[in-house]
Every structure is written in structure tokens, then in C-alpha cells.
C-alpha positions as CSV (number, residue, x, y, z in Angstrom):
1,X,199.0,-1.8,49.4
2,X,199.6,-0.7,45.9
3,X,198.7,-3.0,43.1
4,X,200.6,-3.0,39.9
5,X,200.8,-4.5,36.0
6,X,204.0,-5.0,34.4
7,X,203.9,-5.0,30.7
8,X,206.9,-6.1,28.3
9,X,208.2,-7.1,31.8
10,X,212.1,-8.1,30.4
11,X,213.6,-9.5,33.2
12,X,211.9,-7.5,35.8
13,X,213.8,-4.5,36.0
14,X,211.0,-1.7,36.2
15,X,209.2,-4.0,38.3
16,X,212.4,-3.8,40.6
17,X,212.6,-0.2,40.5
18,X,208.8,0.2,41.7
19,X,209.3,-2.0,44.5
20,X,212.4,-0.6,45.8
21,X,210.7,2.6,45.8
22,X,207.6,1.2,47.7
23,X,210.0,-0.9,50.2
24,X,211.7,2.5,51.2
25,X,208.5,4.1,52.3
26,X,207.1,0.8,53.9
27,X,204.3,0.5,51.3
28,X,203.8,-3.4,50.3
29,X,203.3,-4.3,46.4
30,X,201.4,-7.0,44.9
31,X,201.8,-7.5,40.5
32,X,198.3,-8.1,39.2
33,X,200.1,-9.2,36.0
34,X,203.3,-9.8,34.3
35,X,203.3,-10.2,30.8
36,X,206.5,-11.3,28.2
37,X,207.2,-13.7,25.4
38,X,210.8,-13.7,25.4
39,X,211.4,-17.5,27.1
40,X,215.0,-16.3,29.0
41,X,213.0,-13.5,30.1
42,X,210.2,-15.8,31.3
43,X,212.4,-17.5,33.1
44,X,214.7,-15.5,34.8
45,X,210.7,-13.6,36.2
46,X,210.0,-17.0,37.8
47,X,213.2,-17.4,39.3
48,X,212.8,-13.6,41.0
49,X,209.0,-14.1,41.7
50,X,208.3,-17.9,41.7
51,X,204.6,-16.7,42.9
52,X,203.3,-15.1,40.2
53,X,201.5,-16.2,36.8
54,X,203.0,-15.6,33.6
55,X,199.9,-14.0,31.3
56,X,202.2,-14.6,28.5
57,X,201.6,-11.8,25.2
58,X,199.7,-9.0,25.4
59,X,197.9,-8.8,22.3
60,X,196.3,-12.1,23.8
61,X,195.0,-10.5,26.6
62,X,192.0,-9.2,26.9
63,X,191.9,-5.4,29.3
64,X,188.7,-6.8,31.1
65,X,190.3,-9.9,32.2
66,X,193.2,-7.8,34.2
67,X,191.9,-7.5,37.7
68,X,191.8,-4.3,38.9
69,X,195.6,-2.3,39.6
70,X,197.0,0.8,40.6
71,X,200.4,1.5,38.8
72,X,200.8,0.1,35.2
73,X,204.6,-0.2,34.6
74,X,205.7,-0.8,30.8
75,X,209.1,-0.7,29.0
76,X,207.2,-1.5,25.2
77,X,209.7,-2.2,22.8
78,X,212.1,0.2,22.0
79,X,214.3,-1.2,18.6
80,X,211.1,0.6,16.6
81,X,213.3,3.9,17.9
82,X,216.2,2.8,18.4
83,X,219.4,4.1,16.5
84,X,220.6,0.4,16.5
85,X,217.3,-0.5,14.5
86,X,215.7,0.3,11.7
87,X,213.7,3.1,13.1
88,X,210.5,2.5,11.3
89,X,208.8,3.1,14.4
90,X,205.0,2.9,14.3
91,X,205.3,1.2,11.2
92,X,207.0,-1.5,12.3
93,X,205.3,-4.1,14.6
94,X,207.3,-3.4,17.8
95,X,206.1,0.0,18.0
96,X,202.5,-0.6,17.8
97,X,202.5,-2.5,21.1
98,X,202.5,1.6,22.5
99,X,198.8,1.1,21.6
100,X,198.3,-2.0,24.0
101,X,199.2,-0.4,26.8
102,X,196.7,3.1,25.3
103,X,194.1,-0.2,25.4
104,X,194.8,-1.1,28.8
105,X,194.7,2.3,30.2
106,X,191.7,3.3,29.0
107,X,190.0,0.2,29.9
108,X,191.7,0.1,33.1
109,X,192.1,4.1,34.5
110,X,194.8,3.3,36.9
111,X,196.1,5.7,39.2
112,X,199.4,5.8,37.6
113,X,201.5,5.0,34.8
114,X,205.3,4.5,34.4
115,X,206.9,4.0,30.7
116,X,210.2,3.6,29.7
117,X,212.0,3.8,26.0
118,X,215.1,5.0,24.1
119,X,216.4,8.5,23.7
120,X,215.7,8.0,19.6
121,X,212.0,7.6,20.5
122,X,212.0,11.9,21.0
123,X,213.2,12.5,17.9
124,X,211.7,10.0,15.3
125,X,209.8,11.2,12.6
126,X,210.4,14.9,12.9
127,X,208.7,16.6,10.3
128,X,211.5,19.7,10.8
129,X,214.9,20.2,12.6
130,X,213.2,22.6,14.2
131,X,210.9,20.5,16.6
132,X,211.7,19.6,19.7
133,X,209.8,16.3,19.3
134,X,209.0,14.1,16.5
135,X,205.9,13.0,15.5
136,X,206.3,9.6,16.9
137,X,206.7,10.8,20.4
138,X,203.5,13.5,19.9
139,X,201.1,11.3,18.9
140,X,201.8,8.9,22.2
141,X,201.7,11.7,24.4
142,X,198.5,13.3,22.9
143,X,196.6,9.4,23.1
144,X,197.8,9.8,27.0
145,X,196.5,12.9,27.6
146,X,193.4,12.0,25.6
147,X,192.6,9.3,28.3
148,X,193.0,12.2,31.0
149,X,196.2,11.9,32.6
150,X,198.4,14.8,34.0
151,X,201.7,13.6,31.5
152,X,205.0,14.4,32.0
153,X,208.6,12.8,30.2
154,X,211.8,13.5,30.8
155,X,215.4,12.1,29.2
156,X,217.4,10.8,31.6
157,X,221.1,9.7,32.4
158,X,221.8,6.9,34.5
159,X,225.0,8.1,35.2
160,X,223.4,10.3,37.3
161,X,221.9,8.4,39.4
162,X,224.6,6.5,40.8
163,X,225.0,3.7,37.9
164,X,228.6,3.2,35.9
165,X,226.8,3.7,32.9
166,X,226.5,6.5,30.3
167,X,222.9,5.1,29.4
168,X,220.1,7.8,28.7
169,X,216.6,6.8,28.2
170,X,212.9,8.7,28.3
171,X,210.8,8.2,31.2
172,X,207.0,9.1,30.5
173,X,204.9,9.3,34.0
174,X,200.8,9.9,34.3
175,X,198.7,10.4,36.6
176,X,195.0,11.1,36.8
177,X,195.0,13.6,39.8
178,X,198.0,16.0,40.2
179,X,201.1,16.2,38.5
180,X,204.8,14.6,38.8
181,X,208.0,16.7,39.4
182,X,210.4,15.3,37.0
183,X,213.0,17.8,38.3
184,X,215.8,18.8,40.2
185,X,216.8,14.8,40.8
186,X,220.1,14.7,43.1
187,X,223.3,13.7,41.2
188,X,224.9,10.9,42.4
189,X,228.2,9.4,40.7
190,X,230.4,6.3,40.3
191,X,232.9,4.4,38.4
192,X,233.2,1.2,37.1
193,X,235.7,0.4,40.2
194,X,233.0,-0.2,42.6
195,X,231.2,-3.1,40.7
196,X,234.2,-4.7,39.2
197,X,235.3,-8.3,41.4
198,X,239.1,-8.4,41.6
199,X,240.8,-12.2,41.5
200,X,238.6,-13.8,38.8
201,X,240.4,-16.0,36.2
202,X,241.9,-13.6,33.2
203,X,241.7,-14.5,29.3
204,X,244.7,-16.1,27.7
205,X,243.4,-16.0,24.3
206,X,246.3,-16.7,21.5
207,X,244.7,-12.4,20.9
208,X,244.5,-11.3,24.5
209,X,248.1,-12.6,24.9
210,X,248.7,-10.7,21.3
211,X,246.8,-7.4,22.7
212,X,249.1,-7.8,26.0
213,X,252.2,-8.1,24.2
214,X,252.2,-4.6,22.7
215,X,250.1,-3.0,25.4
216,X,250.1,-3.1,29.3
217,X,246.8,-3.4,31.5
218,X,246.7,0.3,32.5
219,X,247.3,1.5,28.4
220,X,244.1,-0.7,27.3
221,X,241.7,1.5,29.9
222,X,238.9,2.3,28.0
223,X,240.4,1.7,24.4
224,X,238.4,-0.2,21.8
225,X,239.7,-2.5,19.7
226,X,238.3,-2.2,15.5
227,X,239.6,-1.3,12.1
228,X,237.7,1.9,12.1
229,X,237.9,5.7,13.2
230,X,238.2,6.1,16.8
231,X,241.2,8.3,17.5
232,X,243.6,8.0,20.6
233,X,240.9,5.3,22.1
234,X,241.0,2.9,19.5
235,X,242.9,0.3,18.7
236,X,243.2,-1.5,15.0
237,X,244.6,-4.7,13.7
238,X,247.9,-3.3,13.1
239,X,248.8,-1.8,16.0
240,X,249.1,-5.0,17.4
241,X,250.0,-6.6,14.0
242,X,247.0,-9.2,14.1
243,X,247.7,-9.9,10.5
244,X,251.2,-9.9,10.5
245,X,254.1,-7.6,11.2
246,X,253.7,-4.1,10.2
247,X,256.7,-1.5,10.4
248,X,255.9,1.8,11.7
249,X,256.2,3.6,8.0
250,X,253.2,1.2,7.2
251,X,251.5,2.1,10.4
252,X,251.6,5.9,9.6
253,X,250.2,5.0,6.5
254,X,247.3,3.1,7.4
255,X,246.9,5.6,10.0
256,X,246.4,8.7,7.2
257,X,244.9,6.7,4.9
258,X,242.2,6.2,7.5
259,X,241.8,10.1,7.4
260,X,242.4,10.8,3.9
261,X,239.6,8.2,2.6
262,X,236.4,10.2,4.0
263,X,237.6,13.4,2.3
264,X,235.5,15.1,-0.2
265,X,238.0,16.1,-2.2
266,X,239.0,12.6,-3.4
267,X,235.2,11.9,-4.5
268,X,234.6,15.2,-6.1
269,X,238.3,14.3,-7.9
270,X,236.3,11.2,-8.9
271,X,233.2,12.5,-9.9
272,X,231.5,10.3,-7.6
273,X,229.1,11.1,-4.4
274,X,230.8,11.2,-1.1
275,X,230.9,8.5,1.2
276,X,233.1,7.8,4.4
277,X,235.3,5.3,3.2
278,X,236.3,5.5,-0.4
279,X,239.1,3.3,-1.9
280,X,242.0,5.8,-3.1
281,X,244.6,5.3,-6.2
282,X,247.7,5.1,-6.0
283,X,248.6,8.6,-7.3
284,X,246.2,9.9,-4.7
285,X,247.9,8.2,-1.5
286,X,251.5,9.1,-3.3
287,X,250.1,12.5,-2.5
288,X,250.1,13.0,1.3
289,X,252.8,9.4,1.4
290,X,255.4,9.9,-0.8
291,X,257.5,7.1,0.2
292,X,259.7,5.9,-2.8
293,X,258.8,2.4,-2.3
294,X,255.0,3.1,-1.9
295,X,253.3,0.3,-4.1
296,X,255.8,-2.5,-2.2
297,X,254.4,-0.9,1.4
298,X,250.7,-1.1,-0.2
299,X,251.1,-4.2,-1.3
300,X,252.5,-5.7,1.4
301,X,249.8,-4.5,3.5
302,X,247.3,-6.4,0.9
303,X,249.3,-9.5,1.2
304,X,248.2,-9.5,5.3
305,X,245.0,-8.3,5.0
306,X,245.4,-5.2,6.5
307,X,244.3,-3.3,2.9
308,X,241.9,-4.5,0.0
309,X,242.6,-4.1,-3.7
310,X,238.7,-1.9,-5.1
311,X,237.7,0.6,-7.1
312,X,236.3,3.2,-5.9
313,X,232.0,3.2,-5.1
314,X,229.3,4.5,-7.0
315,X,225.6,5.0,-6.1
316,X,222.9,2.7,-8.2
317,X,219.5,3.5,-8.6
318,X,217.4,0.3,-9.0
319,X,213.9,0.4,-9.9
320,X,212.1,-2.6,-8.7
321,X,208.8,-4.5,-10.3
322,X,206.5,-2.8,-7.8
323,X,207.7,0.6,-8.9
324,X,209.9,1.9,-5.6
325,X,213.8,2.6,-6.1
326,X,216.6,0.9,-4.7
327,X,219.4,2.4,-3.6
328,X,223.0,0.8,-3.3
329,X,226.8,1.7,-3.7
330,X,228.6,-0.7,-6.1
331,X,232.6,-1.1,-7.3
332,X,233.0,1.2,-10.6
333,X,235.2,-0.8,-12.7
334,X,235.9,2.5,-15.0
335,X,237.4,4.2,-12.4
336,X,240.9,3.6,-11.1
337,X,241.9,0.1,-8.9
338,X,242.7,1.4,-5.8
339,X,243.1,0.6,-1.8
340,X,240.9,0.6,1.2
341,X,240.9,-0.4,4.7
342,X,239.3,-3.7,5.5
343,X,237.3,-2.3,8.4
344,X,235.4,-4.1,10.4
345,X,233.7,-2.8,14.1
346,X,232.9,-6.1,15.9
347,X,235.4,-8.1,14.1
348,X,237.9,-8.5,17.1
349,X,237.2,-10.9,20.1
350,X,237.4,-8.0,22.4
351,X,235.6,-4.9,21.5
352,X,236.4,-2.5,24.7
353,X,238.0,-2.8,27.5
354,X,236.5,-0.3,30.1
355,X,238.1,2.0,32.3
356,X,238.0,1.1,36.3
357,X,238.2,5.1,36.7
358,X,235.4,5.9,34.6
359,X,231.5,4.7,33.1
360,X,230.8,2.4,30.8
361,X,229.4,3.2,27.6
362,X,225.7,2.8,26.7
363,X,225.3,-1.2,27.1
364,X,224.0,-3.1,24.2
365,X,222.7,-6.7,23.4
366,X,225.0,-7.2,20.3
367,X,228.2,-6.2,21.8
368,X,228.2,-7.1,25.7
369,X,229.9,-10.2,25.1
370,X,233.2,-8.9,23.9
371,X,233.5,-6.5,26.7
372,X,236.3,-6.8,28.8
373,X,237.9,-5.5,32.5
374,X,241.3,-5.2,33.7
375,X,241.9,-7.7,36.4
376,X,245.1,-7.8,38.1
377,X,247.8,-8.4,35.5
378,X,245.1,-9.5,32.5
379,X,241.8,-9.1,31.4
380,X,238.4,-10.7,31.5
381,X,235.4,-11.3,30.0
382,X,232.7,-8.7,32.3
383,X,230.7,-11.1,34.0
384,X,227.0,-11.3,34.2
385,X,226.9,-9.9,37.8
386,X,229.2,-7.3,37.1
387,X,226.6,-6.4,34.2
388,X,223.5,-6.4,36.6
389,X,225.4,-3.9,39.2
390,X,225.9,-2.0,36.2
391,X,222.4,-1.7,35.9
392,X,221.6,-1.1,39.4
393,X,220.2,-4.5,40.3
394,X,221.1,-5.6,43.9
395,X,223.5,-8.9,44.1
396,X,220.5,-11.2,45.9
397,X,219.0,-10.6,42.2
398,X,218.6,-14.3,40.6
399,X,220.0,-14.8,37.2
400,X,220.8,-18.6,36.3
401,X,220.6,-17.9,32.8
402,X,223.5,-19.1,30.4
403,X,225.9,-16.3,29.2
404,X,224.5,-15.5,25.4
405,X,220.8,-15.2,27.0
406,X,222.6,-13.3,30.4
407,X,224.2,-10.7,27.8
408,X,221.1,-10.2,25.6
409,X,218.8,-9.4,29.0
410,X,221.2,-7.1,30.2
411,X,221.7,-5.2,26.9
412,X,217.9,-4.6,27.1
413,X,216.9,-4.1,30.5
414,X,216.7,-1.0,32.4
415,X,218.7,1.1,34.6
416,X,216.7,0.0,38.5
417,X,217.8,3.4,40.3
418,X,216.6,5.8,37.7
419,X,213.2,4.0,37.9
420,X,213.3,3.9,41.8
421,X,213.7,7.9,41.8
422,X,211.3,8.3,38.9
423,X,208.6,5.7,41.2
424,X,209.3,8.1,44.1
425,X,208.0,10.8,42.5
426,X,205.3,9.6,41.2
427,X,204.3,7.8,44.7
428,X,204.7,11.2,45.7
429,X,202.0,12.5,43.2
430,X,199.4,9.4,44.2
């Protein structure tokens, strides 16, 4: 019997991992505790494991009071690291709860321990390029090893272990008496083909029909649909003229004005500081456009929304009553009126529609509901138990959760086979 604790719990997904690993070498589990605050988390735990107690938040719980464990499993909160965050790390709340579990462990001396965060927790706070870690990452392995655990962390892809997913994530492991291989796992591939259902009821969105009517099924394989750079992938509003028609001429020209507005040239032409994005005159686009009729194209395109009437951006410095400086980019009105692209990334109700042949990308909270599959001669929403294959959790997996919280759990759980290989090893060090 091997007794564990699962910390930031989630949904269960490291938990899932562990026991899968345990199952497959006939060793039974009991959880000595499962903490979250998140209430859709709560609840989809009780649904999975109707059995155990709910200890609620950490910080409430005193290390004494834990019964005695094994294994502690914890994915602590990775948006302190994350590139989608803010990446304050240790300053911001989140990534302080890296010291409750220190707390625990100390109190505790557990056999083992498993932790799980994002790929921007190895390189926040570097103090130089130069590092292979940043601070952030240094000072939680050096309080690990300070509590006399044999560490070791690897960055890891799920789509190597057998997962539709491009997801990487670090994996730290301890353990008080030997040492665990984090080597040398075998590669094991997929594509999205094997966990998409076929026969569901497609969209028929006034914009799906739109998108359909100037693309077919197979041409929409892994493209993604917003007003900004993507190359041959992406799609933009006026390729399926969202905002109304658009002639090829204009096309081309949204198309290089695209590419001509993050060009240094035009801001040192300015005397303004580069950005990636900047509104250009209309001398400067008569310069790689010269269609006679130019200004009628341009303003046109205004007319529909497709193009925005600015000038161009400069950088203000704002010094604020407590002394620090403030930093913003604001419309110069002494420099020329010109146009830019109304961009937008999430603006469409589809943002990507994935590839049967290939991996999805990196799945995330904020952008999970406005991903799409082929299906037969449409597309569809990908549905919630499409979402937990993708994540390697097995179809008996409970999830009556509605759709917004569904989406949100996914985008934050874990990838279940990479912690069932990572587990094995470590059962193999204990």
C-alpha cells in the first residue's frame, strides 16, 4: 500500500497518473488528502472519488494534522510562470504556494515527491542569458535539496508520450534514498484522428457557413482564423470577407500591409521607437502598392472595418505620485493620419481548427472553447471528452461539469501519461 497527498489537486489528474502507475504494478493507493479551492474542481474530485474528504485550502492546513503519507503529488499554480500571465512569479501570490508544499515536506519527510509546472517556470528571473535556469527555478530546487531529497527535473513533451498534444511542462521528482532516472523515456506518437468521434452534430453558425463558403473541410486543417500574422496557416477577416466584400487587389493589400507595418524602417522614417504594428501614411503604402486608385481601395477597406483611420504610436513616460514610471504607447497627433489593421487574436468564433493528421497545440483555458474539428462535411465545437483523451484521461473518467467550467479544467490540467511514466520511475526509485 502506498499512501499519497494531492496538493492543488485540479481535477485530479496527477492523482490519476500515480494510480495508473501503481495499478500497473498491482500496488494499491490510498489519498491521505486532497486539497483545492476551485468549486468545479471540487466537484468534478467528488464525482471521481466520492470517498474522500475535501481538506479545502492549503494555507489552512496545518502539516501536523496530515496523517502520515508516502508520495506527496502537487501541480502548485503555474500562471506565476506562465507566459500567458504576468510572470511575477514569487512575487505574486500563486507562486508562493511553492512554499506550502517546502512546509509540508519538511514537516512531513515523505518518501517521495512529484511536482508539476510550466516550461516558463525554468527560465523566470534569469539574472543572464547565459543561465540555464532562472533564479525562480534555483531557489525551489535548492529549498528541496535543503530538506535532503535526491532532486531531479526534467522538461517534457506530451507528444511524446502518446498524447495529441504539443504541451511541454517541468516535472521535478525527490526522493530521500536513491535517485530517479529521468531519461531515455520511449517515444510514443499519435494524432488527433484517434480521439476525434465522427457523426456528432456540426456548427451552422451564419460564420461557419461564411468560413465553409470560401473554404472546404480538408483546406481549414489546422488553420487559425485572426486578423494577425500567421502565414499560410492563418486565416483573416477578409479572406472570407467577414466585413464585407473584398476584391483580390484589396486582399494583396491588406496582405503586405500586414508585413510592411512591423518594419523598422517606417518608425525610424518617423522618428518614433519600433513596434510591431504601426499605422502607415499614405505616401508610405503608395510605396510598395502603387495602385492609381489607392486612397478609394483604403478607404473602402475603412468603410468595412477591415482598416482603422490612426496616427502613428509613440512611447509616454508617466511618472506616478509614488515616484515609479509608467510606460504606455499613445496616438501622436503631429505625425501623419494613417492606416492600420484592426487586429484582433480571439475576435473570431472559431480560433483553430485542428488537423486530424496531426497534434494539437498547447491547450489553454482562454481559448479551448473556440476550437474546432472537422466532422464529416462541417465542423464542430471539440467536445469535452475529446479534450480529456487529449489529455490522456481514460473515457470511464467522470466529468458532469457544464462546458465554460469543462474548458477551463482542461486548459489547466495535466497531461495523465507523462505523469504515469514519470510515477514509474519514481516507484522504481522507492
Amino acid at each position: 500500500m502506498i499512501k499519497f497527498i494531492d496538493l492543488f489537486a485540479g481535477m485530479g489528474g496527477i492523482r490519476k497518473g500515480f494510480e495508473l502507475a501503481c495499478a500497473g504494478r498491482a500496488i494499491e493507493t490510498s489519498c491521505a488528502l486532497t486539497s483545492e479551492i476551485k468549486p468545479s474542481a471540487i466537484d468534478v474530485l467528488k464525482q471521481n472519488h466520492p470517498e474522500d474528504k475535501q481538506w479545502g485550502d492549503i494555507t489552512h492546513i496545518n502539516a501536523s494534522d496530515i496523517p502520515d503519507f508516502d508520495v506527496l503529488l502537487a501541480g502548485f499554480p503555474c500562471q506565476a510562470f506562465s507566459s500567458a500571465g504576468k510572470r511575477q512569479g514569487f512575487l505574486d501570490t500563486r507562486g508562493t504556494m511553492f512554499f506550502e508544499v517546502e512546509r509540508i515536506l519538511k514537516e512531513k519527510k515523505p518518501k517521495a515527491f512529484l511536482l508539476e509546472n510550466v516550461e516558463g517556470l525554468i527560465n523566470h528571473d534569469k539574472v543572464s542569458s547565459k543561465d540555464d535556469i532562472g533564479r525562480t527555478l534555483s531557489t525551489i530546487l535548492s529549498h528541496l535539496l535543503a530538506l535532503g531529497y535526491s532532486v531531479k527535473w526534467r522538461l517534457l513533451n506530451a507528444r511524446n508520450f502518446g498524447l495529441a498534444q504539443d504541451r511541454k511542462r517541468v516535472y521535478i521528482t525527490g526522493v530521500l534514498d536513491g535517485a530517479v532516472n529521468l531519461d531515455d523515456f520511449k517515444v510514443q506518437h499519435s494524432t488527433l484522428a484517434s480521439v476525434i468521434d465522427k457523426g456528432l452534430p456540426i456548427s451552422d453558425t451564419p460564420f461557419v457557413k461564411r468560413l465553409l463558403a470560401h473554404y472546404s473541410v480538408e483546406e481549414l486543417y489546422g488553420k487559425s482564423l485572426k486578423d494577425k500574422r500567421g502565414g499560410e496557416s492563418n486565416i483573416h477577416s477578409w479572406d472570407i470577407e467577414l466585413k464585407g466584400p473584398v476584391t483580390e487587389i484589396q486582399k494583396q493589400l491588406l496582405n503586405e500591409l500586414f508585413k510592411q507595418r512591423r518594419k523598422k524602417q517606417w518608425a525610424e522614417e518617423m522618428g518614433i521607437k519600433w513596434m510591431d504594428g504601426m499605422s502607415l501614411s499614405l505616401e508610405q503604402i503608395q510605396t510598395f502598392a502603387p495602385f492609381p486608385n489607392l486612397k478609394e481601395l483604403l478607404d473602402d477597406l475603412v468603410a468595412k472595418g477591415y482598416l482603422k483611420r490612426e496616427h502613428p504610436k509613440t512611447l509616454v513616460e508617466e511618472r506616478l505620485l509614488d515616484g515609479s514610471v509608467r510606460t504606455y504607447r499613445a496616438q501622436n497627433p503631429r505625425l501623419p493620419l494613417g492606416y492600420n489593421i484592426v487586429a484582433g487574436k480571439l475576435s473570431f468564433e472559431v480560433a483553430k481548427v485542428l488537423d486530424p493528421n496531426d497534434v494539437a497545440p498547447t491547450l489553454v483555458a482562454m481559448d479551448m472553447q473556440k476550437l474546432y474539428v472537422p466532422d464529416g462535411k462541417g465542423i464542430r465545437r471539440l467536445t469535452l471528452r475529446e479534450g480529456l483523451r487529449l489529455f490522456g484521461y481514460p473515457d470511464d473518467f467522470k466529468f458532469n461539469v457544464s462546458e465554460q467550467d469543462g474548458y477551463d479544467l482542461l486548459g489547466n490540467t495535466v497531461a495523465v501519461p507523462v505523469i504515469t511514466a514519470v510515477s514509474n520511475r519514481i516507484l522504481d526509485a522507492i
